[in-house]
N, CA and C of each residue as an Amber inpcrd file, in Angstrom:
protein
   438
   0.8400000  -1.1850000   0.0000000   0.0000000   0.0000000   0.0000000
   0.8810000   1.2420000   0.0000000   0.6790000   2.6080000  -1.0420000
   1.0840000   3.2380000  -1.2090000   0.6180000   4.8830000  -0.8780000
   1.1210000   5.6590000   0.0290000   0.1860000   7.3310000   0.1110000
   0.9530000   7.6290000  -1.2850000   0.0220000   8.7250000  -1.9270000
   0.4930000   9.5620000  -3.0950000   0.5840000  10.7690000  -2.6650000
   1.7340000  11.7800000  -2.7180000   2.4500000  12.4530000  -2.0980000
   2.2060000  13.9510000  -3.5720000   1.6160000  15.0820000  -3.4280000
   1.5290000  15.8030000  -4.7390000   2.0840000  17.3450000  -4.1310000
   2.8250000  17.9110000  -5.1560000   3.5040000  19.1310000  -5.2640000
   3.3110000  20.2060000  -5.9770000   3.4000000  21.3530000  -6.4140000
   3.2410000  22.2580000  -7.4840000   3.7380000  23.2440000  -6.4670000
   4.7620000  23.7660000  -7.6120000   5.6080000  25.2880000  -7.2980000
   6.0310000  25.5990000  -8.9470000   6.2590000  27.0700000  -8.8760000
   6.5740000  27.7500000  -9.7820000   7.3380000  29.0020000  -9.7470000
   7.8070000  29.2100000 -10.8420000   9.0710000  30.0940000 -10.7240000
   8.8340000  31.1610000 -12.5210000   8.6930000  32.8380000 -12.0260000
   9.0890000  33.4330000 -12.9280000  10.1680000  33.9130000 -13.5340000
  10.5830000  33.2840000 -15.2030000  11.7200000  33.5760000 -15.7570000
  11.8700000  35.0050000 -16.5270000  12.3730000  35.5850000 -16.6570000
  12.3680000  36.8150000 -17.6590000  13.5490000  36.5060000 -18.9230000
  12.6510000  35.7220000 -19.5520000  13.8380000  34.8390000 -20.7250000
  12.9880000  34.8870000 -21.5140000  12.7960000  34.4150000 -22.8890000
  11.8390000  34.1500000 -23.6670000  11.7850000  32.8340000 -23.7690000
  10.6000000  32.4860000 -24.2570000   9.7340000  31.1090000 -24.0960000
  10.4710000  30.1440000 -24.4390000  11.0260000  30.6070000 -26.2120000
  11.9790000  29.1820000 -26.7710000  13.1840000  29.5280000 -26.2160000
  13.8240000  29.6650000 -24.9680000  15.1880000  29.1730000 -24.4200000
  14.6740000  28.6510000 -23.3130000  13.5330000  29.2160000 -22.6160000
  13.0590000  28.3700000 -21.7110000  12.4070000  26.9780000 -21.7210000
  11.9290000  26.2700000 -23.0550000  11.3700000  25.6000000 -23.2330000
  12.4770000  24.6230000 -23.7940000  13.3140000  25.1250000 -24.7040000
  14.1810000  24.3910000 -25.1900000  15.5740000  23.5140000 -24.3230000
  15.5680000  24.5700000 -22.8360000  16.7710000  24.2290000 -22.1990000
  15.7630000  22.4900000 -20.9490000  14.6500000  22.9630000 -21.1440000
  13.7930000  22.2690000 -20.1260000  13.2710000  21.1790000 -20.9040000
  13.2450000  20.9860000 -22.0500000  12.7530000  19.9990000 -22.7450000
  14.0110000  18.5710000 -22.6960000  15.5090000  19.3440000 -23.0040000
  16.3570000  18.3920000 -22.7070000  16.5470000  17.8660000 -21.4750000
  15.8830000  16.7560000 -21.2510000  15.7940000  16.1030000 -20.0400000
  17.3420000  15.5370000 -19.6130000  18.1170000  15.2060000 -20.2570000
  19.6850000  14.7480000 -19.7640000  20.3800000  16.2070000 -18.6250000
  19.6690000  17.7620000 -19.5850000  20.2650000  18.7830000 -18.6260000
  19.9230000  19.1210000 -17.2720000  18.4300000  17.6850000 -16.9060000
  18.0040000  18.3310000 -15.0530000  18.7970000  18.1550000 -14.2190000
  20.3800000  17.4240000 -14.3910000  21.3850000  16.9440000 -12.8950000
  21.6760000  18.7350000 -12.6160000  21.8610000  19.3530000 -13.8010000
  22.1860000  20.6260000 -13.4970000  21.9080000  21.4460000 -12.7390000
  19.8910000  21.4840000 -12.5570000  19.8820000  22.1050000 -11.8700000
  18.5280000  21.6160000 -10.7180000  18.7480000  20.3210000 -10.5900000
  18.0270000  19.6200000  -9.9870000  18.7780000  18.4660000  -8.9380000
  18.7660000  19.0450000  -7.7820000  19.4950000  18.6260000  -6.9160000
  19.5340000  17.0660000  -6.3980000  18.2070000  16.7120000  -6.4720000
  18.2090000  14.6300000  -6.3680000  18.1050000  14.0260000  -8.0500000
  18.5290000  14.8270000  -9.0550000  18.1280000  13.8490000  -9.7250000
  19.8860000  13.4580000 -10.3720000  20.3860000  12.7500000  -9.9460000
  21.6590000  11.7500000 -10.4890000  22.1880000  12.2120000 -12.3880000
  20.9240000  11.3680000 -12.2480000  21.2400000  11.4390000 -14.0690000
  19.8120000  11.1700000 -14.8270000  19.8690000  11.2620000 -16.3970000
  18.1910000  11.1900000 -17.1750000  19.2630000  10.0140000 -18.3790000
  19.1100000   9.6580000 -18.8360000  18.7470000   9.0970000 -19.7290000
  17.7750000   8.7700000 -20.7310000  17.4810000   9.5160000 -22.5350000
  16.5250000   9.2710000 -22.9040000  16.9920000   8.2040000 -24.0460000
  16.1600000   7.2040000 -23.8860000  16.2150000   5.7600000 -24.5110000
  16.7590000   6.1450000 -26.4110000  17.8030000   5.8400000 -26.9550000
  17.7920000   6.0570000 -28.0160000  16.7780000   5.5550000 -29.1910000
  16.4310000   4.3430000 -28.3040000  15.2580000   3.2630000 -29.7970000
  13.8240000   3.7800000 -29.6660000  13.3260000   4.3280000 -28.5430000
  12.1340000   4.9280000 -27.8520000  12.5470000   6.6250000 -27.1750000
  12.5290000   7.5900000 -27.8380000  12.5610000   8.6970000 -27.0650000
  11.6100000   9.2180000 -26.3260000  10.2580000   8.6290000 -26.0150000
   9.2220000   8.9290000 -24.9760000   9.8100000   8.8460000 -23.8030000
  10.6580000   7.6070000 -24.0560000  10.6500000   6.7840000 -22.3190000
  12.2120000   7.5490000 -22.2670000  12.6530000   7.0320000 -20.4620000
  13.8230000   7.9740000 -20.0450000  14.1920000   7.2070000 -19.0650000
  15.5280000   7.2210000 -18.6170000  15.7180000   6.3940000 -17.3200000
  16.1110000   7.1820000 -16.3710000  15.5710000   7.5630000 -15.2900000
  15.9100000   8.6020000 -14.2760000  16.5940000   8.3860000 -13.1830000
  17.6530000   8.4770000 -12.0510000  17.8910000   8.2660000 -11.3120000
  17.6530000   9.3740000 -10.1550000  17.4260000   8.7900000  -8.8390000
  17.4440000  10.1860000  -8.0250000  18.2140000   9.8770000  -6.8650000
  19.2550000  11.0200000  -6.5770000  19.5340000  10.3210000  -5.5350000
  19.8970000  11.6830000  -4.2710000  19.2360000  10.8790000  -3.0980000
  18.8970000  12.3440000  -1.5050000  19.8750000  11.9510000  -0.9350000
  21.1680000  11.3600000  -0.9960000  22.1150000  11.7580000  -0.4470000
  22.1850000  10.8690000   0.6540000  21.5940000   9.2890000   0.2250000
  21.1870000   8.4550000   1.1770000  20.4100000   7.2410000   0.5060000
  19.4930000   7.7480000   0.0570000  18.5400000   6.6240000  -0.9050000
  18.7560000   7.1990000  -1.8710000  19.0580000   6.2690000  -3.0200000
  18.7600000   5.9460000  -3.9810000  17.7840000   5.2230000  -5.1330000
  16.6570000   6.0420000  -5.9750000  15.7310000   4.9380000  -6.5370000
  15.7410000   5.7820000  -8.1090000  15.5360000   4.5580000  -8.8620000
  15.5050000   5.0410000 -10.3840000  14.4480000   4.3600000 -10.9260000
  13.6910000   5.0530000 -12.0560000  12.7930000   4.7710000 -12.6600000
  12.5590000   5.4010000 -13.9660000  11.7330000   4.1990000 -14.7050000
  11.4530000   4.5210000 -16.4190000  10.0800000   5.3530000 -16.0220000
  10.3200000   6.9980000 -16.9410000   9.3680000   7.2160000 -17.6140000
   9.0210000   7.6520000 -18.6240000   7.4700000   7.8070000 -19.1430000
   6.9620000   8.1110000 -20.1310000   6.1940000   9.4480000 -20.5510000
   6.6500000  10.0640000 -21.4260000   5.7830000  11.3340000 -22.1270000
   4.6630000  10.5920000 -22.4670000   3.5050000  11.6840000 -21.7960000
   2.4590000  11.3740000 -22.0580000   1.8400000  12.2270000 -22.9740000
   2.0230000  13.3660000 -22.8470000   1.4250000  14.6480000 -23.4500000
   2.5670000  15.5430000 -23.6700000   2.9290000  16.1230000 -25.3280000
   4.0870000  17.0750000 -25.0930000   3.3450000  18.3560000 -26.4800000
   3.2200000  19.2060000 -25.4910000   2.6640000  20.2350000 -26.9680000
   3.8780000  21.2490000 -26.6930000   4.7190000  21.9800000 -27.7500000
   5.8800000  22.5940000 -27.4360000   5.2790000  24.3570000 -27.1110000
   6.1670000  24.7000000 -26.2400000   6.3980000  25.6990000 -25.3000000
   5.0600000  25.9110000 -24.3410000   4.1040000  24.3150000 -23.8760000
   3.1710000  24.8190000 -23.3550000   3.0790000  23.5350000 -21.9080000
   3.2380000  22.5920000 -22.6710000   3.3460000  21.6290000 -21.7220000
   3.6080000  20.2250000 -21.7370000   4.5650000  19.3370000 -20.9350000
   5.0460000  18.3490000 -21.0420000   4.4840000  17.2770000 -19.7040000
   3.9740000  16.2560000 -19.8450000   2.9080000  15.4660000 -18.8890000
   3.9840000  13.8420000 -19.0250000   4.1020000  13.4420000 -17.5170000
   4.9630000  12.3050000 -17.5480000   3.7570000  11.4000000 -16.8190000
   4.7500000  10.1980000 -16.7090000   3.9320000   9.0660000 -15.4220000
   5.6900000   7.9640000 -15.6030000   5.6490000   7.7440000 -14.3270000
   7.1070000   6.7440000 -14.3760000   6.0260000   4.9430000 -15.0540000
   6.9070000   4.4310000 -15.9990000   6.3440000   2.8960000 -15.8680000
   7.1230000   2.0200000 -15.4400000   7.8090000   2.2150000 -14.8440000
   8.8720000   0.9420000 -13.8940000   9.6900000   1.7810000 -12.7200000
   9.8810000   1.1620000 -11.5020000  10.6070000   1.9390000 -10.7290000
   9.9830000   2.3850000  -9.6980000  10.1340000   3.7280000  -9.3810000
   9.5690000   4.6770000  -8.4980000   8.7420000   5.4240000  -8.3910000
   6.9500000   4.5950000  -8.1960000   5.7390000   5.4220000  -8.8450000
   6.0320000   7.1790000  -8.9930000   5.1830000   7.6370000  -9.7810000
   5.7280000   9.1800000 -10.3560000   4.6410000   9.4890000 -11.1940000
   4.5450000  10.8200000 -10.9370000   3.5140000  11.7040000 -12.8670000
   3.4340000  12.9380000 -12.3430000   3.5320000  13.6470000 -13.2370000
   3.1200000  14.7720000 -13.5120000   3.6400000  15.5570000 -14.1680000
   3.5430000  17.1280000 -14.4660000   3.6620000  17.7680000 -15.5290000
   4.2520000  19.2840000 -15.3340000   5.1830000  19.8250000 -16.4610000
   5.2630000  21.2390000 -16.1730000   4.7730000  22.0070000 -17.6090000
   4.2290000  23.0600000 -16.9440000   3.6500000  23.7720000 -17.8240000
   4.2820000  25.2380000 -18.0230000   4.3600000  25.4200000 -19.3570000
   5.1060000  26.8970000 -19.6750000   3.9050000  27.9350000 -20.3060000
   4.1630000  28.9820000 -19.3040000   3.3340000  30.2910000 -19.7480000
   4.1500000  31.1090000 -20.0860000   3.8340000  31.8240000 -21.4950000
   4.3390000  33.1530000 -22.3010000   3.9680000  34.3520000 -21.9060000
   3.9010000  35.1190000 -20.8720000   3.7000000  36.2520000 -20.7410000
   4.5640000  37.6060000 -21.4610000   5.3930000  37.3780000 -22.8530000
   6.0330000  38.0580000 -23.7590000   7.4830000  37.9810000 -22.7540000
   7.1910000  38.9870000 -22.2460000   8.7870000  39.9190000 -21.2490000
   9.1300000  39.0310000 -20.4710000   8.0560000  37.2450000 -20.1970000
   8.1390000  36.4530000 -18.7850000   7.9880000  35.5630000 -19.3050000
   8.4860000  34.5350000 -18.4870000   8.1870000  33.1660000 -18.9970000
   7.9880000  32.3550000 -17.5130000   6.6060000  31.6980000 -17.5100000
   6.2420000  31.2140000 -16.2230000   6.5890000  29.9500000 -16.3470000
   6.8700000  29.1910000 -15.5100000   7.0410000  27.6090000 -15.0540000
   6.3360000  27.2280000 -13.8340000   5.6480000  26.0630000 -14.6050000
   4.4390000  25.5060000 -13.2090000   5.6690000  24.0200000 -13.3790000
   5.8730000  23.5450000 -12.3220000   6.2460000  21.9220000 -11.7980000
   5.0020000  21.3750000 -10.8470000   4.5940000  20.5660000 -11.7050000
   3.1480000  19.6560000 -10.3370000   3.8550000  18.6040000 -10.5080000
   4.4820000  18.0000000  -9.1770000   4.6810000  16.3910000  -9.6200000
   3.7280000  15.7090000  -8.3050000   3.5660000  14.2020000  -8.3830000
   3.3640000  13.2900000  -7.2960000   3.9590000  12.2520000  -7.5540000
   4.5070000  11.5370000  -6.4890000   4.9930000  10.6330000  -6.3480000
   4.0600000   9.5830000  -5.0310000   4.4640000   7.6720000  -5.0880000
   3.9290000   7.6770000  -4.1570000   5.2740000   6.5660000  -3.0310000
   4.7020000   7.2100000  -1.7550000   5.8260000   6.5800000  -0.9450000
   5.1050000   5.1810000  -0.2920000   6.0750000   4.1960000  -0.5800000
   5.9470000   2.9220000   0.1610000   5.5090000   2.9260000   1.1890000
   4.4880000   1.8660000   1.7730000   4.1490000   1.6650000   3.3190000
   5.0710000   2.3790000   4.1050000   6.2170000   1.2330000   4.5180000
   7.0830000   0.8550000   5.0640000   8.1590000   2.3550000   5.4560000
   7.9940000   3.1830000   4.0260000   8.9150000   4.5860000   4.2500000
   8.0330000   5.4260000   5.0500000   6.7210000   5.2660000   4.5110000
   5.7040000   6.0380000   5.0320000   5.4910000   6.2380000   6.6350000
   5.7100000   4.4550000   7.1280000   5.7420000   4.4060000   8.5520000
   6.9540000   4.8410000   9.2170000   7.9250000   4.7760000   8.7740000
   9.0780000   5.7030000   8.8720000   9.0160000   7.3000000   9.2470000
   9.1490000   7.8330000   7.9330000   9.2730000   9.2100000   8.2190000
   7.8200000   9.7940000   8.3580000   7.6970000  10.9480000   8.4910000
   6.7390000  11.3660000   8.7490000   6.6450000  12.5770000   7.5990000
   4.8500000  11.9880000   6.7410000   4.6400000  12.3320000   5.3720000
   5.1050000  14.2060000   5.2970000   4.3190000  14.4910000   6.4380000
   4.4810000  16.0800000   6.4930000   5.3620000  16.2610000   6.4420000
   6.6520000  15.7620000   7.1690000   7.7650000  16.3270000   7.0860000
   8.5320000  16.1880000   5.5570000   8.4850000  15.1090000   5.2070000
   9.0920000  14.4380000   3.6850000   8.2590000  15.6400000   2.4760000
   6.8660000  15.6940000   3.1680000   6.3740000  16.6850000   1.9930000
   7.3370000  18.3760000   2.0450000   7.1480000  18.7690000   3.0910000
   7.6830000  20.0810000   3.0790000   8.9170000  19.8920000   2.5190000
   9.8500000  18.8730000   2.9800000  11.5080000  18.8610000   2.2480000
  11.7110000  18.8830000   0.4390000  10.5210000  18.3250000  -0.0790000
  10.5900000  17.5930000  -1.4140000   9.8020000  18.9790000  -2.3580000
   9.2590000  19.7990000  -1.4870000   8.4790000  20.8860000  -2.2090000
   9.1900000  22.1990000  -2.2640000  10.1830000  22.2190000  -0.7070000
  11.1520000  23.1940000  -1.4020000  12.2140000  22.9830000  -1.7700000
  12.4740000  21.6500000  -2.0890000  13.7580000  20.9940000  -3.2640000
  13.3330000  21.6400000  -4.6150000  12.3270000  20.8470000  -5.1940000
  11.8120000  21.0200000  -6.1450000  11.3320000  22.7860000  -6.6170000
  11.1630000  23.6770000  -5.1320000  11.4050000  25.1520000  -5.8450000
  12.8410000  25.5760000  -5.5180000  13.7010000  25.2590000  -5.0480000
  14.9900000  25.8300000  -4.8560000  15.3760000  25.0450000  -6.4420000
  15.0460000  23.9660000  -6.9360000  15.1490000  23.4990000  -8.4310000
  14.9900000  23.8730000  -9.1040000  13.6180000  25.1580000  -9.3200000
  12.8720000  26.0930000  -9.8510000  13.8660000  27.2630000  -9.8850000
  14.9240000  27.4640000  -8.7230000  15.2490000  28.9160000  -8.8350000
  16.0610000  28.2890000  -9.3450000  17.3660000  27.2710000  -8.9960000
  18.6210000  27.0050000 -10.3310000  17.8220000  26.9220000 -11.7860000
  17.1340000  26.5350000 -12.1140000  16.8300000  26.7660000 -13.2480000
  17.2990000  28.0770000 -13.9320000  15.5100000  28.7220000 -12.9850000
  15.9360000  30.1970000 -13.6960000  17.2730000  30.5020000 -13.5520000
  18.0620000  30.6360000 -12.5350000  19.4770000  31.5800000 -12.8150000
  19.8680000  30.5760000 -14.0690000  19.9610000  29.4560000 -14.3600000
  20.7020000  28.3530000 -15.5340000  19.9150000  29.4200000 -16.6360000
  18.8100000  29.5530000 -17.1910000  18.4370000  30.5660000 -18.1740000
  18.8980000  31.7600000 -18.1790000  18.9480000  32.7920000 -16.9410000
  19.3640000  33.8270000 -17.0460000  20.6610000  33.6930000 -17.8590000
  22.0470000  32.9010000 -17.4380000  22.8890000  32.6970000 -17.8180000
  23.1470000  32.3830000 -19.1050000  22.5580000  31.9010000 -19.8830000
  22.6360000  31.2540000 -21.2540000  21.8960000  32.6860000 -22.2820000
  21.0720000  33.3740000 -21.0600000  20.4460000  34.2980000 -22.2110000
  21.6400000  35.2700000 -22.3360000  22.3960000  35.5860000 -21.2050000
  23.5080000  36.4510000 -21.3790000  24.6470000  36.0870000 -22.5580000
């Protein structure tokens, strides 16, 4: 038995859309600025699927996933199919002068971790990973636009 664990944070870029979309679409570039994720791998024979690793500096878990939905500079929709249940999606808004980034992910944690740590606490850690992820980003764009 599994709790499903869900997130959403976002971060405004002042970049334009196609460097923001283009630097975020290459999934091999998230070790950069995504602090648990190891490495991406996207499958050369299948480019939907990806092999992800994550790792907190303690545990380690990796998992295949899949594009579910990809319309360009608007939004990209996952779900893991092997590994470390997972889905969700980031969405890019064009505000001309801005470029918004939504991250919603969920994941779900094992019994056994669950009875462990305590969900609240694991949630708050994993939500401001994932926006302190949000701000390397943006500075990673600022930088490239320079």
């Amino acid at each position: 038995m599994s709790d499903w664990l869900e997130h959403s944070v976002q971060v405004e870029i002042e970049a334009p859309m196609t460097l923001v979309w283009e630097s975020w679409a290459d999934f091999q570039k998230m070790p950069i600025w995504m602090k648990w994720i190891k490495s991406v791998q996207v499958l050369e024979d299948n480019p939907d699927l990806s092999k992800w690793t994550l790792d907190t500096g303690g545990l380690e878990f990796s998992w295949l996933a899949r594009i579910l939905t990809i319309v360009p500079h608007q939004i990209i929709k996952w779900e893991s199919v092997d590994g470390l249940p997972n889905r969700g999606a980031i969405r890019f808004y064009d505000r001309h002068t801005v470029s918004v980034v939504k991250l919603s992910v969920a994941y779900a944690i094992p019994g056994v971790i669950g009875q462990i740590m305590d969900n609240l606490f694991l949630g708050r850690a994993v939500e401001s990973t994932i926006q302190e992820d949000l701000e390397r980003f943006r500075e990673y764009i600022l930088e490239q636009k320079n």
